[in-house]
N, C-alpha and C positions, 0 to 999 in steps of 0.2 A: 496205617499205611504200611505197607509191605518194604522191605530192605528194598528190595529190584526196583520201587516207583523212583527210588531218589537216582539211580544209575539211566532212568529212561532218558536217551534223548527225545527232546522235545520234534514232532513232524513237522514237517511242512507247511499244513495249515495250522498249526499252532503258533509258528515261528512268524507267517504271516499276519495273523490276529494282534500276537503281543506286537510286532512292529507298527503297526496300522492303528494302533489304542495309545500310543506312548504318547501327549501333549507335546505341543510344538514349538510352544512358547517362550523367549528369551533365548538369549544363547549359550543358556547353560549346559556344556555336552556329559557331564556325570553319566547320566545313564548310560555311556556307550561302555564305560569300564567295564572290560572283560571282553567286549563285545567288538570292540574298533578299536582299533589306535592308531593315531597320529602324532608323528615325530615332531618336536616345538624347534620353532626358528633360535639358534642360536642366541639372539640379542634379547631374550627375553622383553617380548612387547611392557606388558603390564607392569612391571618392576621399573624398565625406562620409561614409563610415562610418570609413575610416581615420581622419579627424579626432575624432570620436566615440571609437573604439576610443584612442587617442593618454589621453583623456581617462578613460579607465575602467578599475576598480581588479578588477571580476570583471562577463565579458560572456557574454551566451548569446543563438548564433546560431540560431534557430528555420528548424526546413525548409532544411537550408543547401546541398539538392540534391547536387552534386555537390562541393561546398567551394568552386569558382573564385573565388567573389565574396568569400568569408570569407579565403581565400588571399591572394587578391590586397590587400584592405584591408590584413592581418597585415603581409604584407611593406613594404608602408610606412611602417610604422610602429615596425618590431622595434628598438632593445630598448625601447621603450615601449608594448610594448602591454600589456594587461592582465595581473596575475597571473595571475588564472583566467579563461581563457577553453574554454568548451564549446559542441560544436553540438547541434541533434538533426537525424533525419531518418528518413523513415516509408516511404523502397521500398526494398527490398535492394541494387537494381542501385548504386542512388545511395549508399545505406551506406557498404556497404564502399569504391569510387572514392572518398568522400570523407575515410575510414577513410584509406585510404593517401595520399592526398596532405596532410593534416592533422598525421597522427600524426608527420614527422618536424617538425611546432613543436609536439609535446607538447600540443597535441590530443583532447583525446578525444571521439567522435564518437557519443550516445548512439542509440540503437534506438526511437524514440518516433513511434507511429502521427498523422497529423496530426490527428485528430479526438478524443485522448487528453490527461487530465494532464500536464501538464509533470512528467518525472520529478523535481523538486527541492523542495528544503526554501522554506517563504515566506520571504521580503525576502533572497535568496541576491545577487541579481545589481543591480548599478547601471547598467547596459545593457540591452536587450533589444532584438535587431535582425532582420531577415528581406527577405528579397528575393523576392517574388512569394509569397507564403503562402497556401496553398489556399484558407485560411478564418483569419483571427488570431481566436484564443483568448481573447476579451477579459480573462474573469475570473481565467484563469490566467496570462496576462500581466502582470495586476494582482497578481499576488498573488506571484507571484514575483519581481516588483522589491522594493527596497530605499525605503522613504518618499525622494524626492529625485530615485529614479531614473528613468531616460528609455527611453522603448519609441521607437525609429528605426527607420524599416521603407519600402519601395517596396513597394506595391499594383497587382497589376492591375485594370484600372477595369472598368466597365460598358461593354459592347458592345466588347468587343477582341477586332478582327480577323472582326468579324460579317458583314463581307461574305462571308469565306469560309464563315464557318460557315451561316450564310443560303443560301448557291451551294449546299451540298450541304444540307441541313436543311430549308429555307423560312423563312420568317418564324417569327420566334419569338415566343410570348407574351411579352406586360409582363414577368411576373414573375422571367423566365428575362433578361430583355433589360436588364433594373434591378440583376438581381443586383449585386453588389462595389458596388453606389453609394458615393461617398465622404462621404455627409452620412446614410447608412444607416450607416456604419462610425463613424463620429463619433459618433452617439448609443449605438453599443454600446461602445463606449469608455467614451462620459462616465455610460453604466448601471452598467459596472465600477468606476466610480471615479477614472477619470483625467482629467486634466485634457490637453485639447487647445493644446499651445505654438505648433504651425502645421500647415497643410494646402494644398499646392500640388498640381495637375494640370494636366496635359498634355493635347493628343491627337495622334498620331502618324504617318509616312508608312508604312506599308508595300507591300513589293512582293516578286511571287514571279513570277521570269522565268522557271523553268519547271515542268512538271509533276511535277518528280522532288524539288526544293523543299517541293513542295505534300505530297507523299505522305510527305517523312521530316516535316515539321513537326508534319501530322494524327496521325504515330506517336509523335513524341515529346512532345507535349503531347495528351496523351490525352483529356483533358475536352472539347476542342472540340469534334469529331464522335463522340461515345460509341461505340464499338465500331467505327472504321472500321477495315475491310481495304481492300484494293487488291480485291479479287475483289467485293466486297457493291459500291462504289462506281464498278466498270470506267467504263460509262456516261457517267456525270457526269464521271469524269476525262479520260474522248476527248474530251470536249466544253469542255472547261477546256483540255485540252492545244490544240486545233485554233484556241481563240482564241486564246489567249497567242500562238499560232504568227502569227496573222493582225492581230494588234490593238497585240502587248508585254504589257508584264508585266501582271499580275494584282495592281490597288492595293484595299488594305484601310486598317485606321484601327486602332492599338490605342492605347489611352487608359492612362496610370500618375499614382499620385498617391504623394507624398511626404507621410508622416505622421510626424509630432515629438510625442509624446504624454508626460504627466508625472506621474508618481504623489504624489500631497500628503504 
């Protein structure tokens, strides 16, 4: 190979190919290094759940994606984590990856669609924890703690990452742009029954240096742009790629909030 091939940037359709090829699976974001980055909420999610988890007799991780975050807590914390600890999770791909990295701490990783019952008996758990939840369940959150116990959870907020989604979409209505509010999410809480112990947010730096970033993100986090392909989007994505090329990365804003909520 010639000195100059390791100097080439990578084209357009190149950039597109390796985005569009990357697995989608779990939510493990590694592969973005170099390539994206996003600024971590202050409270460090995963490190306070392991304190949390330390403190709890039976926990259940709701949406727990691909296990990393539930993993990563566990092992902090082993041999005090919880007797009983169970996740659920509602895409297959995500299942089963969290299915096998789980089941060897005895684990079990239930099958429960995110807009469905909690598969469990009331006041089972003295935990209830989740990282990024499509939607929390308020009343079945409520109902499946234990009187005492504590629903811990990182929210994604209103307007995360809307500049992208805005680039390719347009301006969005109010009601789509307010979604996940965290004083919207407080009052369906305190509708359930809980009582609110704290509520911190953030809002965040993000950046996507190149176009091949942009296309695995849109694929793995699927709600942003509903139904994008590389082929519907060509267009807008030469035109995202030709600036990034001319300007640097492409900055967004996502917003997270930390909720501590308490069943009476």
């Amino acid at each position: 190979m010639k000195d100059d091939d390791h100097d080439r940037r990578p084209t357009f359709e190149e950039l597109l190919a390796e985005g569009a090829a990357v697995p989608t699976e779990g939510w493990d974001f590694s592969w973005f290094e170099g390539r994206a980055t996003e600024a971590r909420p202050s409270w460090g999610y995963a490190m306070s759940l392991a304190g949390r988890l330390a403190g709890a007799s039976a926990a259940l991780d709701v949406q727990t994606g691909g296990g990393e975050v539930l993993d990563f807590a566990l092992g902090r914390v082993a041999p005090k984590a919880p007797v009983l600890t169970v996740a659920t999770e509602g895409w297959p791909a995500n299942l089963a990856k969290a299915t096998e990295l789980l089941r060897p701490r005895g684990i079990a990783v239930v099958a429960s669609p995110e807009d469905a019952p909690l598969p469990f008996a009331d006041a089972t758990f003295d935990l209830v924890a989740s990282r990024h939840p499509v939607r929390p369940l308020w009343g079945e959150i409520a109902r499946v703690l234990q009187p005492g116990g504590t629903y811990f959870a990182q929210h994604v907020g209103p307007r995360s990452v809307f500049e992208l989604v805005e680039y390719f979409l347009g301006p969005q209505p109010e009601e789509v742009s307010s979604d996940r509010h965290p004083e919207r999410e407080r009052a369906g809480a305190e509708a359930a029954g809980l009582e609110i112990v704290g509520l911190r947010t953030e809002r965040l730096r993000v950046e996507f240096h190149d176009i091949a970033a942009v296309v695995h993100f849109l694929r793995k986090v699927v709600w942003m742009v509903p139904g994008f392909t590389v082929e519907a989007y060509r267009p807008r994505l030469r035109a995202l790629h030709d600036q990034i090329e001319a300007d640097g990365p492409f900055v967004a804003h996502s917003t997270r909030h930390l909720f501590e909520a308490r069943r009476p």
